[in-house]
PDBQT receptor file of N, H, CA, C and O in Angstrom, charges set to zero:
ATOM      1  N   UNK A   1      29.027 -23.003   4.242  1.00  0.00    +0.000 N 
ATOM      2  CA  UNK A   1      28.013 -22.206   4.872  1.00  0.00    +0.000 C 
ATOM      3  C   UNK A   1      26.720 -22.989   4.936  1.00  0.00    +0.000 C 
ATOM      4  O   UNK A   1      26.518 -23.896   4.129  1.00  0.00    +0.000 OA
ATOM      5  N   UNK A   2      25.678 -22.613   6.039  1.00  0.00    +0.000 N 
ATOM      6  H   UNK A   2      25.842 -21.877   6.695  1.00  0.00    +0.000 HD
ATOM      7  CA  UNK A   2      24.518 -23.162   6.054  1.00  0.00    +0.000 C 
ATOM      8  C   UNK A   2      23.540 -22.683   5.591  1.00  0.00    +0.000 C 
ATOM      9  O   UNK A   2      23.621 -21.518   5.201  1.00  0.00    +0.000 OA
ATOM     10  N   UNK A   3      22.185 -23.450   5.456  1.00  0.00    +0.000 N 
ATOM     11  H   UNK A   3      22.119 -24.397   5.773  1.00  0.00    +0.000 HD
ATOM     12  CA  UNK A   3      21.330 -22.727   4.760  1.00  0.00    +0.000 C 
ATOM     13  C   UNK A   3      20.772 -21.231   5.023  1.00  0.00    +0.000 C 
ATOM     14  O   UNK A   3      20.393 -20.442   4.157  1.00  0.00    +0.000 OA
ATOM     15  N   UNK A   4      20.814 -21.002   6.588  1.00  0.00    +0.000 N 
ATOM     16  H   UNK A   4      21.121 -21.643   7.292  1.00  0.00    +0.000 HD
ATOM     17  CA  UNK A   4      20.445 -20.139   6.705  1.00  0.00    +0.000 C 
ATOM     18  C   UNK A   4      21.339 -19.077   6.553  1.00  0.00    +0.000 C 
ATOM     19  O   UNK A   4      20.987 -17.955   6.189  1.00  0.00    +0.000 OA
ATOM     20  N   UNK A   5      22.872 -19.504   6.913  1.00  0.00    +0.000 N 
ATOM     21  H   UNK A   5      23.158 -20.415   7.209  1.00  0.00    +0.000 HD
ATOM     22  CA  UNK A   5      23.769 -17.928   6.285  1.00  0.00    +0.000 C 
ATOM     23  C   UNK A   5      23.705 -17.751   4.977  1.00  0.00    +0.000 C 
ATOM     24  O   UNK A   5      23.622 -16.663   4.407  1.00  0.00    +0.000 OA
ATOM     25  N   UNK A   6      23.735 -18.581   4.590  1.00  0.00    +0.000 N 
ATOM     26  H   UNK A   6      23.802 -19.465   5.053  1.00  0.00    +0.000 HD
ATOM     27  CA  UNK A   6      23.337 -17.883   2.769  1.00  0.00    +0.000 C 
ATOM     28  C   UNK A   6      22.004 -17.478   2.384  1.00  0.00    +0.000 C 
ATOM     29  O   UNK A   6      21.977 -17.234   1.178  1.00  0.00    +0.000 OA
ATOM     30  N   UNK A   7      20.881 -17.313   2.956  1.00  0.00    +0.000 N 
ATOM     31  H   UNK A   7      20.903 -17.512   3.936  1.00  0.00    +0.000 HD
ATOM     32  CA  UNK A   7      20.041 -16.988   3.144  1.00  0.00    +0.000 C 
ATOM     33  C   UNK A   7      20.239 -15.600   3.614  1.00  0.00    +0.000 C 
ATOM     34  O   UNK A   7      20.709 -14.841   2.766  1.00  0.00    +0.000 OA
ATOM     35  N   UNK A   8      20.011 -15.156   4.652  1.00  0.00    +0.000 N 
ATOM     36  H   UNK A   8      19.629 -15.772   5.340  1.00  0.00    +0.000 HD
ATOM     37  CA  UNK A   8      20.628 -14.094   5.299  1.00  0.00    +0.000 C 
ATOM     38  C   UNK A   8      21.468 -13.712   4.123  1.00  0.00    +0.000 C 
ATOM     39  O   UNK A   8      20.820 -13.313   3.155  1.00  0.00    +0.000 OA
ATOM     40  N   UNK A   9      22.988 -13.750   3.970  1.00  0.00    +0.000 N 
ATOM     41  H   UNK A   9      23.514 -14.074   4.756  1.00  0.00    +0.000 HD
ATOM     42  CA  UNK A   9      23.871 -13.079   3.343  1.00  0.00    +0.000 C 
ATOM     43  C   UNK A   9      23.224 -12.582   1.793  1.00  0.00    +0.000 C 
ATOM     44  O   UNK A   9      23.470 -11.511   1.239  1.00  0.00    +0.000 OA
ATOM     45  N   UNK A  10      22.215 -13.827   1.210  1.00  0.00    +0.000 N 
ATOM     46  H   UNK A  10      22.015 -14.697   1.661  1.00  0.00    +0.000 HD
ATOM     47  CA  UNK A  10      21.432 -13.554   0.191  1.00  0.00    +0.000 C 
ATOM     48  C   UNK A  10      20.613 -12.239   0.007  1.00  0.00    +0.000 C 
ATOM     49  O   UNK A  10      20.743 -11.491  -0.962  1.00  0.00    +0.000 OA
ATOM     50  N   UNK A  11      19.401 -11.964   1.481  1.00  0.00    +0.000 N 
ATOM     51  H   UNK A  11      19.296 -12.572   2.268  1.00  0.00    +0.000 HD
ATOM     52  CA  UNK A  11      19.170 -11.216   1.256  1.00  0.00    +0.000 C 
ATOM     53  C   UNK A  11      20.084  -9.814   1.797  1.00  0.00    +0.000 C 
ATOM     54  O   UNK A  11      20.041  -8.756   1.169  1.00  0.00    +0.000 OA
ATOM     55  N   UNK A  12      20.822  -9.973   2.926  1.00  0.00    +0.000 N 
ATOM     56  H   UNK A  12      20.857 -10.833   3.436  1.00  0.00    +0.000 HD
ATOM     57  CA  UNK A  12      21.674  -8.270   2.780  1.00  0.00    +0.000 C 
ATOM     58  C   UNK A  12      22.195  -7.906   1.457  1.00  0.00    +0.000 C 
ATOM     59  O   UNK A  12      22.205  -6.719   1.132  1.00  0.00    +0.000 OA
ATOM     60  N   UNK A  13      22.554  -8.658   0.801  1.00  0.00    +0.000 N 
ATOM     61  H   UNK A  13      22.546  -9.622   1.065  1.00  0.00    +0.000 HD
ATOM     62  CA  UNK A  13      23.406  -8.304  -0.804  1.00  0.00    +0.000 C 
ATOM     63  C   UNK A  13      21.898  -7.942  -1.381  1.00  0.00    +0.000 C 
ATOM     64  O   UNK A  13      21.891  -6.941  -2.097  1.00  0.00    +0.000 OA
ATOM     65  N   UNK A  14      20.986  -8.405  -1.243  1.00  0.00    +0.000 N 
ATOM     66  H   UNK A  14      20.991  -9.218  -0.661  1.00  0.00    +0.000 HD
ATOM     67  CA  UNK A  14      20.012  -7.960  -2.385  1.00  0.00    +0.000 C 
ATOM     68  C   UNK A  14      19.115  -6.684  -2.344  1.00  0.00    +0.000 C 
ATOM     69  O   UNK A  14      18.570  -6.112  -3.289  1.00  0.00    +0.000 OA
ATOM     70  N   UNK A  15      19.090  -6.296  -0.655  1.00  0.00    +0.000 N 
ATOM     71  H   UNK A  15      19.532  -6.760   0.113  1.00  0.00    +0.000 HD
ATOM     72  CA  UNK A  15      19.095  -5.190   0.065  1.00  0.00    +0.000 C 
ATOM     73  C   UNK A  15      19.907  -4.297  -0.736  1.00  0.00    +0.000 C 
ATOM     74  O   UNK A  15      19.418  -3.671  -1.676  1.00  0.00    +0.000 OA
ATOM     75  N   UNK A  16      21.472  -4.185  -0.309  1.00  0.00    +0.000 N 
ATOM     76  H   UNK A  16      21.869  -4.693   0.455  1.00  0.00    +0.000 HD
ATOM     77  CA  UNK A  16      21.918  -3.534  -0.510  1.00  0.00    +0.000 C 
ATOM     78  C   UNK A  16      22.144  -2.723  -2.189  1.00  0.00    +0.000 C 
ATOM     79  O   UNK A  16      22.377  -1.588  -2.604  1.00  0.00    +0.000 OA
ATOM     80  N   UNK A  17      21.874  -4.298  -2.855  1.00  0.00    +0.000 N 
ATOM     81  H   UNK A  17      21.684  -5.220  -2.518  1.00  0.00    +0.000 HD
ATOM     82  CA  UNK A  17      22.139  -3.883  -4.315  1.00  0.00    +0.000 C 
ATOM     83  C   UNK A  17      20.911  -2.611  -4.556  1.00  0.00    +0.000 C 
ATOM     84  O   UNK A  17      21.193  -1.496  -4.993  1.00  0.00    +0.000 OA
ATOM     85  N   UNK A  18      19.492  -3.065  -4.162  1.00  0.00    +0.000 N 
ATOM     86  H   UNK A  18      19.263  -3.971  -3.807  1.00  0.00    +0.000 HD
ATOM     87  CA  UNK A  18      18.735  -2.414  -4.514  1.00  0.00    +0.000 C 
ATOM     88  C   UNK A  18      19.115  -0.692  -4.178  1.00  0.00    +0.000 C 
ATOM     89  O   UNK A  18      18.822   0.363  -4.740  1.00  0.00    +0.000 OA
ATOM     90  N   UNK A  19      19.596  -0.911  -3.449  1.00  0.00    +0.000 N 
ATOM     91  H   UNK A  19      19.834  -1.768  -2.992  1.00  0.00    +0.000 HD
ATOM     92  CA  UNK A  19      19.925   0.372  -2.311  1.00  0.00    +0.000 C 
ATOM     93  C   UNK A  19      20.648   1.198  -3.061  1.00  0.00    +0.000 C 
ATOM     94  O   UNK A  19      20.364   2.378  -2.860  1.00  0.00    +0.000 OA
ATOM     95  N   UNK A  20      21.682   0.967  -4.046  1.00  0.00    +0.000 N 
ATOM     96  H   UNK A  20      21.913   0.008  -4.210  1.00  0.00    +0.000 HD
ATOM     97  CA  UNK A  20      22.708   1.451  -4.800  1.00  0.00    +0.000 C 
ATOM     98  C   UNK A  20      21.811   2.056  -6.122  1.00  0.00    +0.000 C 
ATOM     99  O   UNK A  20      21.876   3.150  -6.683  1.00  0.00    +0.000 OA
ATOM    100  N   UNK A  21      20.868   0.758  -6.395  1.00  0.00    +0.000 N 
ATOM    101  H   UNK A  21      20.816  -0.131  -5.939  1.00  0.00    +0.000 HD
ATOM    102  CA  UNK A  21      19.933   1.202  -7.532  1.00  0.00    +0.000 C 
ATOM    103  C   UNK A  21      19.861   2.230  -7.777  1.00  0.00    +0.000 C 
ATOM    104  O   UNK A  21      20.343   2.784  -8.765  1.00  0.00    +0.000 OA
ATOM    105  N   UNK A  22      18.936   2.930  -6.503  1.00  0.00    +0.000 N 
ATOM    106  H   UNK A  22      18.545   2.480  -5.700  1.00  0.00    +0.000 HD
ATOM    107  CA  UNK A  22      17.680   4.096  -6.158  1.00  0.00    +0.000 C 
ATOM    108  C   UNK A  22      18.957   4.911  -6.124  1.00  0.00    +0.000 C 
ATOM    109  O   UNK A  22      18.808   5.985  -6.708  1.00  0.00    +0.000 OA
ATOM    110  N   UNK A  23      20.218   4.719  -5.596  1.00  0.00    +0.000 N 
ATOM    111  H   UNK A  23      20.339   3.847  -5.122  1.00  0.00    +0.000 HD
ATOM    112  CA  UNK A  23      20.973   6.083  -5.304  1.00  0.00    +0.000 C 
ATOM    113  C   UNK A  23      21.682   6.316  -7.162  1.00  0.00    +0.000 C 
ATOM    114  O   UNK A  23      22.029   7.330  -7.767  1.00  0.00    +0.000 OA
ATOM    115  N   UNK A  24      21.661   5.485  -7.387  1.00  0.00    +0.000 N 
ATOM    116  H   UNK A  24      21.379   4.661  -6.895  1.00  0.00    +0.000 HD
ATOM    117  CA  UNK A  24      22.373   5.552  -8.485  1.00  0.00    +0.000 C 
ATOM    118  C   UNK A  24      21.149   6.317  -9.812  1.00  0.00    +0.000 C 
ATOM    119  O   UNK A  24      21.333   6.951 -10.851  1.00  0.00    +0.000 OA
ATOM    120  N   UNK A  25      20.245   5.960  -9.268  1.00  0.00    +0.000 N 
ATOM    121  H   UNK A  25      20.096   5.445  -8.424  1.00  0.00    +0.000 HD
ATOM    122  CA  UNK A  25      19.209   6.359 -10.462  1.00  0.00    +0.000 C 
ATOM    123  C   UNK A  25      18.870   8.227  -9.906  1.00  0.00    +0.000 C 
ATOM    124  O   UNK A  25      18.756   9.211 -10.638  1.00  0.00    +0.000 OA
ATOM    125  N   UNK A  26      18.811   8.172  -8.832  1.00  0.00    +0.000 N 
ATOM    126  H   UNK A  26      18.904   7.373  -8.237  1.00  0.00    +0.000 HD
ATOM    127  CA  UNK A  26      18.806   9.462  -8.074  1.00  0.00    +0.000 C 
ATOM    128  C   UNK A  26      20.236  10.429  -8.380  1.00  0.00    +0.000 C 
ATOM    129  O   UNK A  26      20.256  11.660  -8.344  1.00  0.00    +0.000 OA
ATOM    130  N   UNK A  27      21.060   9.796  -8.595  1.00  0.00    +0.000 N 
ATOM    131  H   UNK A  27      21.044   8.796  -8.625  1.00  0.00    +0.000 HD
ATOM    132  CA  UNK A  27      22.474  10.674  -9.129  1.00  0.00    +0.000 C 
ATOM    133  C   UNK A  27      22.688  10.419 -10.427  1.00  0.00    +0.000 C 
ATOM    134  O   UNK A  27      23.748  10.801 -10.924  1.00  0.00    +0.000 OA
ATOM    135  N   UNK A  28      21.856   9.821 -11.111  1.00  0.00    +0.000 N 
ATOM    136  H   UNK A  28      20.995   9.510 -10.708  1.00  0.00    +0.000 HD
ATOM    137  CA  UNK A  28      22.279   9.558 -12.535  1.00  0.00    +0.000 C 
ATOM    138  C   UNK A  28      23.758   8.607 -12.897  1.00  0.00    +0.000 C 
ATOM    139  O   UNK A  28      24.509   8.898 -13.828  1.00  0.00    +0.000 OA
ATOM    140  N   UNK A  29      23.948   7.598 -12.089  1.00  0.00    +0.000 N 
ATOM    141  H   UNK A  29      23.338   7.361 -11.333  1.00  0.00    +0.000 HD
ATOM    142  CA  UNK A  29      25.223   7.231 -11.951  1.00  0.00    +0.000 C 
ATOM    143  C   UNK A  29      25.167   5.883 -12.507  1.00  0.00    +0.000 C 
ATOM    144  O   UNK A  29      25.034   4.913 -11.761  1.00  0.00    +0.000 OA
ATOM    145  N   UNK A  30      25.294   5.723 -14.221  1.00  0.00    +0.000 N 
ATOM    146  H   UNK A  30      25.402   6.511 -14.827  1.00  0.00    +0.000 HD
ATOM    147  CA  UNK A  30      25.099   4.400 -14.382  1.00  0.00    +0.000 C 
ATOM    148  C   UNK A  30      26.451   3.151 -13.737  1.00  0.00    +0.000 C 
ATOM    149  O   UNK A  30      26.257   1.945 -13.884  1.00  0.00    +0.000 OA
ATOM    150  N   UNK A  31      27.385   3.532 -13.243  1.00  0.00    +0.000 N 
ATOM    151  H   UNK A  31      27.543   4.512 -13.123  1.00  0.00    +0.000 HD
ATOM    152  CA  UNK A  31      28.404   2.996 -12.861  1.00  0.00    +0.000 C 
ATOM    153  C   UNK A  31      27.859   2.316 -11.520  1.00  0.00    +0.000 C 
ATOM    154  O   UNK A  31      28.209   1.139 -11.432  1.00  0.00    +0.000 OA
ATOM    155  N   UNK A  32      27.136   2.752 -10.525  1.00  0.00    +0.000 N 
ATOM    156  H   UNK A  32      26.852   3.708 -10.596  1.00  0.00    +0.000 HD
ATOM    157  CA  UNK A  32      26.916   2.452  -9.611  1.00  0.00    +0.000 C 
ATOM    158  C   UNK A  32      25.503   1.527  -9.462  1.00  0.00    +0.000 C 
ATOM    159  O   UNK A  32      25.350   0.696  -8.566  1.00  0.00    +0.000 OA
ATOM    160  N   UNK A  33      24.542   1.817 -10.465  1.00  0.00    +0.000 N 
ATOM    161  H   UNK A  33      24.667   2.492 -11.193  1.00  0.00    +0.000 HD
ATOM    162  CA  UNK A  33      23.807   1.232 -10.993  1.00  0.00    +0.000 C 
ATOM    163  C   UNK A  33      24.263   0.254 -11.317  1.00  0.00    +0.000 C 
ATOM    164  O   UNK A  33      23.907  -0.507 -10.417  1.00  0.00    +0.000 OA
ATOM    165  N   UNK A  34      25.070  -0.543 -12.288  1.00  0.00    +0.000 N 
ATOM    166  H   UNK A  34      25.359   0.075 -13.019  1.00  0.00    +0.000 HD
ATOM    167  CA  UNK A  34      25.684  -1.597 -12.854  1.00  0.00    +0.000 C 
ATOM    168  C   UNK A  34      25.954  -2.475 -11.703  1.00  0.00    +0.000 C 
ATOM    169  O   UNK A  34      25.502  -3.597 -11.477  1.00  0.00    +0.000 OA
ATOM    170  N   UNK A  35      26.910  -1.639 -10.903  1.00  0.00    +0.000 N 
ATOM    171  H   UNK A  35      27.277  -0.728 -11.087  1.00  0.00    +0.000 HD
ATOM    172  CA  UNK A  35      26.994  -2.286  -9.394  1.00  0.00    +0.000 C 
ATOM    173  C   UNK A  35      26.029  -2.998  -8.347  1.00  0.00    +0.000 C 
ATOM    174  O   UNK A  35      26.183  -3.964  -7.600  1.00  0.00    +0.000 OA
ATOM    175  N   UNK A  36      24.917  -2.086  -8.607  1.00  0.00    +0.000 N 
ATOM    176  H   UNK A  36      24.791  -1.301  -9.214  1.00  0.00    +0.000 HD
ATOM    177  CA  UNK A  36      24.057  -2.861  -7.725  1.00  0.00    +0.000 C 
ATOM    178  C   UNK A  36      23.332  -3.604  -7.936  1.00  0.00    +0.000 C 
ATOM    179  O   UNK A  36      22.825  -4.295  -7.052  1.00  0.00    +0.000 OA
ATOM    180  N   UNK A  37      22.973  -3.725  -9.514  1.00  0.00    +0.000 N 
ATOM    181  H   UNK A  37      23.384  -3.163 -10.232  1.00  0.00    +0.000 HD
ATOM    182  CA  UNK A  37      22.497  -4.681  -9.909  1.00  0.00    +0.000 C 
ATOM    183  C   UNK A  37      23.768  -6.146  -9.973  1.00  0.00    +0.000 C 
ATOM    184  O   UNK A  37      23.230  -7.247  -9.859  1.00  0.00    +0.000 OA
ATOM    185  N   UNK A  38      24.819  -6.155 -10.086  1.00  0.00    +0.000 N 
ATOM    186  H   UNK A  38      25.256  -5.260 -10.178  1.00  0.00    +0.000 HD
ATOM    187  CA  UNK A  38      25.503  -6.988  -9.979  1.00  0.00    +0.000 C 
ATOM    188  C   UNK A  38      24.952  -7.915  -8.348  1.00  0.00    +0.000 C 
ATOM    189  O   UNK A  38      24.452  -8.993  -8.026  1.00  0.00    +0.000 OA
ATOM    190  N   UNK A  39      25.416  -6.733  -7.756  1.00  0.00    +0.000 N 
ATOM    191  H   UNK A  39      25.823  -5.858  -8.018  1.00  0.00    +0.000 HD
ATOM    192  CA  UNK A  39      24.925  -7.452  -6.293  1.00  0.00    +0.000 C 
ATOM    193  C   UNK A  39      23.512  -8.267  -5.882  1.00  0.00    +0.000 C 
ATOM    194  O   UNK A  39      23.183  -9.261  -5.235  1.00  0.00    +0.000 OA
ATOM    195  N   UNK A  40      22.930  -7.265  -6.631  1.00  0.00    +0.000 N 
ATOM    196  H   UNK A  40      23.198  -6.457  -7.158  1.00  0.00    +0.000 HD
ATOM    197  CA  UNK A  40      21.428  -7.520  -6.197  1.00  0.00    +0.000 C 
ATOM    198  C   UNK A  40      21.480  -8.996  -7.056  1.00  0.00    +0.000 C 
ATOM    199  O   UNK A  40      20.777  -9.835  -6.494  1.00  0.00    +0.000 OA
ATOM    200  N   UNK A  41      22.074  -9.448  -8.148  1.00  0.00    +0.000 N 
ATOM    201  H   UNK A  41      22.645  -8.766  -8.605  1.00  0.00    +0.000 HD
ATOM    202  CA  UNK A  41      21.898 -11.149  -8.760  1.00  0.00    +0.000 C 
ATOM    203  C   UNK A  41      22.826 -11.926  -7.789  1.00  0.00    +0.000 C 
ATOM    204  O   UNK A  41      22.535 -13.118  -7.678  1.00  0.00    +0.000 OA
ATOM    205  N   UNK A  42      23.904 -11.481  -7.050  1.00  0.00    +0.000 N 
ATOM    206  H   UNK A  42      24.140 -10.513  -7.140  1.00  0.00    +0.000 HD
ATOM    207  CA  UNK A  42      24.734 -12.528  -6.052  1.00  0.00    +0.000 C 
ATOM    208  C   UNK A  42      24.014 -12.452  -4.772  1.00  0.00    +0.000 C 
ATOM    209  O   UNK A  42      24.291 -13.240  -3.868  1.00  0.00    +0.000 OA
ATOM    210  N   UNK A  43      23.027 -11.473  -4.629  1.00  0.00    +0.000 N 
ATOM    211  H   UNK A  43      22.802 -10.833  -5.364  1.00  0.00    +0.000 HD
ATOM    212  CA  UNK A  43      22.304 -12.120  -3.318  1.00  0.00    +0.000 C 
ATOM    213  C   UNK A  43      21.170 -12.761  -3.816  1.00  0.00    +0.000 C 
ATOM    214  O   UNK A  43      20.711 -13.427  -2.888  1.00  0.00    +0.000 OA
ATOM    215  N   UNK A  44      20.332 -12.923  -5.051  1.00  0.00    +0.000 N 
ATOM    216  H   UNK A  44      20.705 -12.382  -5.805  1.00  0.00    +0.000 HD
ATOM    217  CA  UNK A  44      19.147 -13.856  -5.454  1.00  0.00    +0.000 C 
ATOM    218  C   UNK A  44      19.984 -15.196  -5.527  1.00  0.00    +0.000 C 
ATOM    219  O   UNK A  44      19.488 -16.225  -5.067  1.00  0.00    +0.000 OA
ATOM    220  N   UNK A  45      21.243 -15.204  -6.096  1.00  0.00    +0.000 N 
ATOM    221  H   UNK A  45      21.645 -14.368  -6.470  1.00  0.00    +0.000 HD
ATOM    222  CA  UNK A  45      21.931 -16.694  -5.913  1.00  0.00    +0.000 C 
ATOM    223  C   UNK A  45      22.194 -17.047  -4.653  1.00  0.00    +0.000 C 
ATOM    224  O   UNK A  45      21.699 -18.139  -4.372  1.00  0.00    +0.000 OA
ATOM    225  N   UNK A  46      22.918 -16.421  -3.599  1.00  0.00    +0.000 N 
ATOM    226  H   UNK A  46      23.320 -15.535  -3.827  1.00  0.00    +0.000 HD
ATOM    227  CA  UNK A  46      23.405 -16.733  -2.643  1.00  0.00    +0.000 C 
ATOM    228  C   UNK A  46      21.838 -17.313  -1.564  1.00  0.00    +0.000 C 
ATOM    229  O   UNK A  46      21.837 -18.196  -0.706  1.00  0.00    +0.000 OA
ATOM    230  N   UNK A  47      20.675 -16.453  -2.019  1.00  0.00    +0.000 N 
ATOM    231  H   UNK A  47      20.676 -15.736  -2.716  1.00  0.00    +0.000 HD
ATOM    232  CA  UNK A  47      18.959 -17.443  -1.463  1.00  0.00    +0.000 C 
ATOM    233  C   UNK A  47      19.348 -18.577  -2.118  1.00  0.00    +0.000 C 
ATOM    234  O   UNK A  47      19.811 -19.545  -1.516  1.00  0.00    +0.000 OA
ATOM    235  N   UNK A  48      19.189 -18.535  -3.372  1.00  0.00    +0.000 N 
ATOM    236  H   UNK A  48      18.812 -17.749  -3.861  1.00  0.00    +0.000 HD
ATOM    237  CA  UNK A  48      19.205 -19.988  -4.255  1.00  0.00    +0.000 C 
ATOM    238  C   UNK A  48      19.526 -20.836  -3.741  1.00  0.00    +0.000 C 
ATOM    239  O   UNK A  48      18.776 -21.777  -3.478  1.00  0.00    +0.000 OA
ATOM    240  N   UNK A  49      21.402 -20.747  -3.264  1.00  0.00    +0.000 N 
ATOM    241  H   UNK A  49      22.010 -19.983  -3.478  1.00  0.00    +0.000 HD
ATOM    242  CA  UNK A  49      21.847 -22.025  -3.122  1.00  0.00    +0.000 C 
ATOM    243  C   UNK A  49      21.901 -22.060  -1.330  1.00  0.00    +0.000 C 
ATOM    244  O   UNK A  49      22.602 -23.002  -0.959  1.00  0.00    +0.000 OA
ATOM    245  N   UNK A  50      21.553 -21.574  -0.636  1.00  0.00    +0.000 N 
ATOM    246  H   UNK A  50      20.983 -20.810  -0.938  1.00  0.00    +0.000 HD
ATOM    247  CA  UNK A  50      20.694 -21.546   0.949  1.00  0.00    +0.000 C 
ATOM    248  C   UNK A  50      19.295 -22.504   0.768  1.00  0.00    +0.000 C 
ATOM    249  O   UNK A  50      19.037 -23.367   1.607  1.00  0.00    +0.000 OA
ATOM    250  N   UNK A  51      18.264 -22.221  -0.624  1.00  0.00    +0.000 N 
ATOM    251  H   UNK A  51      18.474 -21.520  -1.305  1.00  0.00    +0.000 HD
ATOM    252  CA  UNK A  51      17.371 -22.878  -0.290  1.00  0.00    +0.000 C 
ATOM    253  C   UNK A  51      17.512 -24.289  -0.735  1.00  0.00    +0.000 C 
ATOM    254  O   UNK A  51      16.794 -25.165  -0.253  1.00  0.00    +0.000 OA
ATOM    255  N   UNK A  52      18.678 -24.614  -1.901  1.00  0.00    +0.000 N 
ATOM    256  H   UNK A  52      19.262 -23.902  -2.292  1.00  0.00    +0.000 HD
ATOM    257  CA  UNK A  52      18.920 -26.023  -2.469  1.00  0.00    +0.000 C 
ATOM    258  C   UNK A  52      19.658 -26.397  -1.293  1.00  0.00    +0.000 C 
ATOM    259  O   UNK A  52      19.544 -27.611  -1.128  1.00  0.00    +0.000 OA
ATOM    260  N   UNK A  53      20.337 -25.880  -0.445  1.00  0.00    +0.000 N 
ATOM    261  H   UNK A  53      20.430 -24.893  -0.579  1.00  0.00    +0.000 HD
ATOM    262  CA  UNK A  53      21.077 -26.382   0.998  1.00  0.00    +0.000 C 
ATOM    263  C   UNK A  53      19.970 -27.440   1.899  1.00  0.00    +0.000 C 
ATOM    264  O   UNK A  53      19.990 -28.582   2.357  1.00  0.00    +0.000 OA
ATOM    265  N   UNK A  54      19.092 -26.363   1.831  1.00  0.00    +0.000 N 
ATOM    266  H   UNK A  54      19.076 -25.435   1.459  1.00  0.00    +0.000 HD
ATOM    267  CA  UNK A  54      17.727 -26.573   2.646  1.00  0.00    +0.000 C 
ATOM    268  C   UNK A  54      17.342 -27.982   2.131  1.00  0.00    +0.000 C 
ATOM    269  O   UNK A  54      17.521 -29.058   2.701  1.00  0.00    +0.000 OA
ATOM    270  N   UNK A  55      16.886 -27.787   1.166  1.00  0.00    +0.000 N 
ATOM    271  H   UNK A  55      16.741 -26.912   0.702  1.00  0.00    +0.000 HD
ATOM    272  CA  UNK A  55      16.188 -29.178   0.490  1.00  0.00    +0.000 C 
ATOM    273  C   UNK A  55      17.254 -30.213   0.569  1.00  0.00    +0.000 C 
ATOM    274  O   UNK A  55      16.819 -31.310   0.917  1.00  0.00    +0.000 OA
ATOM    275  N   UNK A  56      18.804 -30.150   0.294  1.00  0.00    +0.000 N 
ATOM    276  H   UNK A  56      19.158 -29.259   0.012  1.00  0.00    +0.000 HD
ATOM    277  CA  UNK A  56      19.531 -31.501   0.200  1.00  0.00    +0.000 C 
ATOM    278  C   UNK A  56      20.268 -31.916   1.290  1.00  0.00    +0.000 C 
ATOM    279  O   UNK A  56      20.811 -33.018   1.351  1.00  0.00    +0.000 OA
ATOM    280  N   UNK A  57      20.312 -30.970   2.262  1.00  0.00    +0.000 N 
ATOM    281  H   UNK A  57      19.870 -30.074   2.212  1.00  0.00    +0.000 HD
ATOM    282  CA  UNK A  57      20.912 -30.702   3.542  1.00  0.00    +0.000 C 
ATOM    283  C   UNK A  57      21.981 -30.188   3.310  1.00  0.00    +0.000 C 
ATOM    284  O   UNK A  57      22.474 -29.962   2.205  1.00  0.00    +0.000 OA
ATOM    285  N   UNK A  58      22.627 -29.856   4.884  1.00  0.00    +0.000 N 
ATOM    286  H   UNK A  58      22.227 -30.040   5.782  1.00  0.00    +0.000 HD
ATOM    287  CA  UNK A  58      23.762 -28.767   4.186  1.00  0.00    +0.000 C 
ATOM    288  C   UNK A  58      25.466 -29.458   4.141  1.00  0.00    +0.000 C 
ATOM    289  O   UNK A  58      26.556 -28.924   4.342  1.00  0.00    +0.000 OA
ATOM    290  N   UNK A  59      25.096 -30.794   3.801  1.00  0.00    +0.000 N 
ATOM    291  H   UNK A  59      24.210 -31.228   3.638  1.00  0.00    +0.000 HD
ATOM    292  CA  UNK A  59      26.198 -31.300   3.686  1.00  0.00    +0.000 C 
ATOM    293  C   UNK A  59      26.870 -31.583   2.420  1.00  0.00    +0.000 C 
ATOM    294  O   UNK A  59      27.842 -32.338   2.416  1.00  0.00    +0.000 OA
ATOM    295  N   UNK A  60      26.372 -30.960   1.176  1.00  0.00    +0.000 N 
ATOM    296  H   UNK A  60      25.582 -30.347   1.179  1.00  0.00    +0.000 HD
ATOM    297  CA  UNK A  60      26.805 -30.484  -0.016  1.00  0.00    +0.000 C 
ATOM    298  C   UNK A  60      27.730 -29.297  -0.221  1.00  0.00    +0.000 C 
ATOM    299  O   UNK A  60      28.056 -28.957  -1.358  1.00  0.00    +0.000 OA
TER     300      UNK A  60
């Protein structure tokens, strides 16, 4: 993938995790909570390694 789809894909996952958060804290649902915080750290990685793409090119 290139820098910018993991970028992108970075932030929809981190979107979405948050998204699960608020519903999960709103239903009291620590299960779903757990979940979105899972997500919400694989889309701060999935920026990560989009922006180390960036810097080394994306032929790593």
């Amino acid at each position: 993938m290139g820098e910018l789809t993991d970028k992108i894909k970075g932030n929809t996952n981190e979107a979405i995790g948050k998204g699960k958060q608020g519903v999960a804290d709103a239903t009291n649902n620590a299960s779903l909570d757990a979940e979105g915080k899972k997500q919400e750290a694989k889309g701060k990685a999935q920026q990560f390694e989009g922006e180390v793409k960036g810097k080394l090119g994306d032929d790593i």
